[in-house]
N, C-alpha and C positions, 0 to 999 in steps of 0.2 A: 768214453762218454756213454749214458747208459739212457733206455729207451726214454723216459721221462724225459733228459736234458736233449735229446733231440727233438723234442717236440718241444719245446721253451724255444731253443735258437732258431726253430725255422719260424715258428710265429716271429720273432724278432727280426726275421730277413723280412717278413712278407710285409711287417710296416714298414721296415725299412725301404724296401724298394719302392710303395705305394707313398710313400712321405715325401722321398728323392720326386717320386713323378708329380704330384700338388705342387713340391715346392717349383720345381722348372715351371707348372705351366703359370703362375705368379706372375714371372717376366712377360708372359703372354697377351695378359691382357694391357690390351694394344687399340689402334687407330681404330682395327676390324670389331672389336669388342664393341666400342664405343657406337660404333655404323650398326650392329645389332641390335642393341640397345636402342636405337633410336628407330630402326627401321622396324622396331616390334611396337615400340609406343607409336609410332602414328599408322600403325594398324587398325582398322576400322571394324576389321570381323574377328577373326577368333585366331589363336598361335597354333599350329595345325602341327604339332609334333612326332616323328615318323623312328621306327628302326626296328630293326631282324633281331631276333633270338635275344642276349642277353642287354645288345644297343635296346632291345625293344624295351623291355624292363625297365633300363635306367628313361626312358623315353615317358615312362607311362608315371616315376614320380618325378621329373620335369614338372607334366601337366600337370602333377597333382598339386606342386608348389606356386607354379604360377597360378594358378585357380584361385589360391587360397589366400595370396598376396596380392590380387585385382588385377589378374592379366588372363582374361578368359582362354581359354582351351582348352584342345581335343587331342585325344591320342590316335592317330590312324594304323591299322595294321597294314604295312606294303601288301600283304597276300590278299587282305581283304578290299584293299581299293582298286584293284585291279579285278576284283569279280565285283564291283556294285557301289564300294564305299567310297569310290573319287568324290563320289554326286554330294558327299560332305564340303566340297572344299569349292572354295569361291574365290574370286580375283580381290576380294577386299581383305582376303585373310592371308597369313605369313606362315609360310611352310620352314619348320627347324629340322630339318635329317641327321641322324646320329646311325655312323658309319665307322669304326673301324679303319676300313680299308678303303672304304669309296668307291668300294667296286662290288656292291652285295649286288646281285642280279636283281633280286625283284626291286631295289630302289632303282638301277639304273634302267629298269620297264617305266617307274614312273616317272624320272625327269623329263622327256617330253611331252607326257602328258600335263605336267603342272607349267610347262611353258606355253602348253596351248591354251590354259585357262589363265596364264597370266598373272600367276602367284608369283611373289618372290620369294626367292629359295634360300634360306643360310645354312650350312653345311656345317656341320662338327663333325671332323674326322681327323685322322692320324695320317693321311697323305695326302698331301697338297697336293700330288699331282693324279690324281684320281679325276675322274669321269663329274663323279658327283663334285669335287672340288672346284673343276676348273666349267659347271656350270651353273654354280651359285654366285648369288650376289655379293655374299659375304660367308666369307672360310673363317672356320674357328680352329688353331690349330691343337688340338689334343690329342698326339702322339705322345708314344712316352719310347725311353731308350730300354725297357725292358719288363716283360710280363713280370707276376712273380711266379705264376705256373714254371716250374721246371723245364717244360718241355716247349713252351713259347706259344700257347693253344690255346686255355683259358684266357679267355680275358677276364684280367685280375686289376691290374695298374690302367688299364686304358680304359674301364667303366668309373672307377672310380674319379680319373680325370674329368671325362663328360660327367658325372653326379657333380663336382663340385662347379666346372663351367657354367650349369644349367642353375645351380642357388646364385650364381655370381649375376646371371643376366636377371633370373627373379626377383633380387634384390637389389640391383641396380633400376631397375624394372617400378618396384616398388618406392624407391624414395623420387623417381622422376616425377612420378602418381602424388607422390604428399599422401600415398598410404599410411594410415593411423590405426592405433591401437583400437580404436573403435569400430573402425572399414574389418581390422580384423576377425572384432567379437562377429560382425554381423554373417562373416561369414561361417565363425567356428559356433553357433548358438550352445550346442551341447558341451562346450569343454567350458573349464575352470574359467578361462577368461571372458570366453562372452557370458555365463552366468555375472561374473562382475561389473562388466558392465554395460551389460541389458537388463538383468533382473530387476524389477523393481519392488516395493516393500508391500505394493497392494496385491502382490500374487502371489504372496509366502502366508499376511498376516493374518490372522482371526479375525472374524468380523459377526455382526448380528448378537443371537443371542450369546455364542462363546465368547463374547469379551465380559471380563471378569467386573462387574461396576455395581458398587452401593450408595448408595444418599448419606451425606455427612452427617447425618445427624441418626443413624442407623446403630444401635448397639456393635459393639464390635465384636460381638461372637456372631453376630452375621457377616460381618465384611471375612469371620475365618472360614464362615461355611461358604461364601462364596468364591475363595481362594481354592477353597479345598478341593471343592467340585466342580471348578473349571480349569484346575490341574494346570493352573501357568505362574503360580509362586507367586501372586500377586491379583490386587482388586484396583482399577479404576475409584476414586470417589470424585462425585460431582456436587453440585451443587444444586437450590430448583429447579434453575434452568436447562441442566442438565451439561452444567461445564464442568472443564477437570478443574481441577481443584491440588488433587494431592494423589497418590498412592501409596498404600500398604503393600509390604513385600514378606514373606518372609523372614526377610534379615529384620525388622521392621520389628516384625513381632518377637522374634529373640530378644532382643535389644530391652522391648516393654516388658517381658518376663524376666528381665533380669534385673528389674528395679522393684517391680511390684507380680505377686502373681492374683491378684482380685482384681479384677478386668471388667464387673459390675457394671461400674458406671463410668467407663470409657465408651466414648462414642469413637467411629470413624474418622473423625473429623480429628480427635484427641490424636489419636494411636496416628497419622499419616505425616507420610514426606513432603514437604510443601513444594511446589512448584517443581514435579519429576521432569526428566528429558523426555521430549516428545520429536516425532517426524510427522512429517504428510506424506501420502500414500505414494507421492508419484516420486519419491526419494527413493535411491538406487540401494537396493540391499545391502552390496558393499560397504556404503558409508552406514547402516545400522548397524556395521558389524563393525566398523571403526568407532562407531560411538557406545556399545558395549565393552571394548577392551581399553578403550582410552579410561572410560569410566568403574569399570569392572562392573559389570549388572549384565543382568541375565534376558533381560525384556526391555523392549520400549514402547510408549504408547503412541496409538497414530490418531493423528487429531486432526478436523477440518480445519476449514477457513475461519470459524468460530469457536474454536477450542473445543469443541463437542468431540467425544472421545468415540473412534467408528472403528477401531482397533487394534492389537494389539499383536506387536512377534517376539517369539521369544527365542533366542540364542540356539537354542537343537533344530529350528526352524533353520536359520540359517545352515548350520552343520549338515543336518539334511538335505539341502540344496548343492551339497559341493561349497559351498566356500570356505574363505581362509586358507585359501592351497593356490599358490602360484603357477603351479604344474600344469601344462595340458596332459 
């Protein structure tokens, strides 16, 4: 077997064994799970998440998933609460410890101390019969029957376990809540999804002088000079009152040059699309973009409560914004 396929089949051990250990702890979740679960949602302060070295890590995106699923928390360093940072942690809030072995010295400095403040404790570790185990309220059992480090030192298989325990309680967590795709945006504002929907169509579109708008009864080499030099492929036309009426597009104008090219005595009014697709401003960008590709077009107009036209977005708007990408 030559260097390359060595290095193929131990990647292939090392999911293997980290797969063996998710799939064990499956049967796990149990009564204990459930008392977690439940003992985090009628938490009144914040999930106060703890652990050493690499448990620390998977600790610190714990927090980061609950946060972000509506289950407030905080990451404590054991080192650091013991020089100042206890003073975080309060009898209404729910301490999660992620241990290994259950016997990390500076967590076993703080379980008396979080007894004296009268938090309660739930424990994710790999030995039940540990210090930390046998003083919490609730044991989570994430041991696994074998690192994938060779030498049984890294921890490889038993962080992995606690990363997927901790999506299991956030996401049980989560639908207790009636957490929504929306509770989501408000927290994610900057990624794909809360752009969709948060965004709205009065913070992307043109407004003022830059919306593109001629009088129907305006020659139609002006509705092209104003097309032109407001660079969005398209003119509002209104009416005296100053209602929409119609729009000229681009396509609009191919379409009229390809029947006649004396353009003379076309008005605006001649040369326009009767009754364009319009939105109101407080319309969620994502559906202007649903209604640009349903209908294939490039802009829509946004109209008040009187059809008076107060602005316009156009399609690269969108695009620039991030949308159309499901991705965070």
């Amino acid at each position: 077997m030559n260097e390359h396929q060595q290095s193929i089949e131990k990647g292939k051990e090392v999911v293997r064994i980290e797969l063996d250990a998710v799939t064990e702890l499956q049967h796990r979740i149990d009564e204990n799970f459930a008392h977690a679960v439940e003992t985090m949602l009628a938490c009144n302060g914040r999930i106060i998440v703890t652990g050493m070295g690499k448990s620390g890590l998977i600790a610190r995106k714990i927090v980061a998933t609950l946060n972000s699923t509506g289950t407030p928390s905080m990451f404590l360093h054991p080192s650091d609460a013991i020089h100042g940072d206890l003073g975080m942690v309060r009898n209404e809030d729910v301490v999660l410890c992620l241990s290994k072995s259950g016997d990390t010295d500076e967590l076993q400095h703080l379980i008396p101390l979080f007894k004296r403040i009268g938090v309660p404790m739930i424990s994710m570790t790999g030995n039940l019969g540990s210090k930390l185990a046998q003083h919490s309220s609730v044991v989570l059992d994430v041991s696994v029957r074998e690192e994938a480090c060779p030498f049984d030192l890294a921890p490889t298989a038993s962080t992995t376990t606690m990363l997927v325990m901790g999506d299991a309680l956030a996401i049980a967590l989560l639908e207790k809540r009636n957490f929504t795709r929306e509770d989501f945006a408000l927290f994610h504002p900057g990624g794909n999804l809360g752009k969709r929907l948060l965004l709205k169509i009065e913070e992307l579109m043109m407004t003022g002088d830059a919306v593109p708008k001629v009088q129907n009864n305006v020659p139609l080499r002006d509705a092209i000079l104003e097309i032109t030099s407001k660079r969005l492929g398209a003119t509002c036309v209104v009416d005296g009152n100053d209602k929409l009426i119609g729009i000229i597009t681009d396509g609009d104008l191919r379409r009229l040059l390809q029947k006649t090219t004396d353009v003379t005595n076309i008005t605006a009014e001649m040369a326009m699309t009767k009754r364009p697709k319009t939105l109101t401003k407080n319309i969620l960008a994502e559906i202007a973009l649903q209604e640009m590709e349903a209908f294939s077009i490039t802009q829509l107009v946004v109209v008040d409560s009187d059809n008076h036209p107060i602005g316009m977005i156009h399609l690269h708007e969108l695009v620039k914004a991030g949308l159309g990408n499901e991705n965070q």
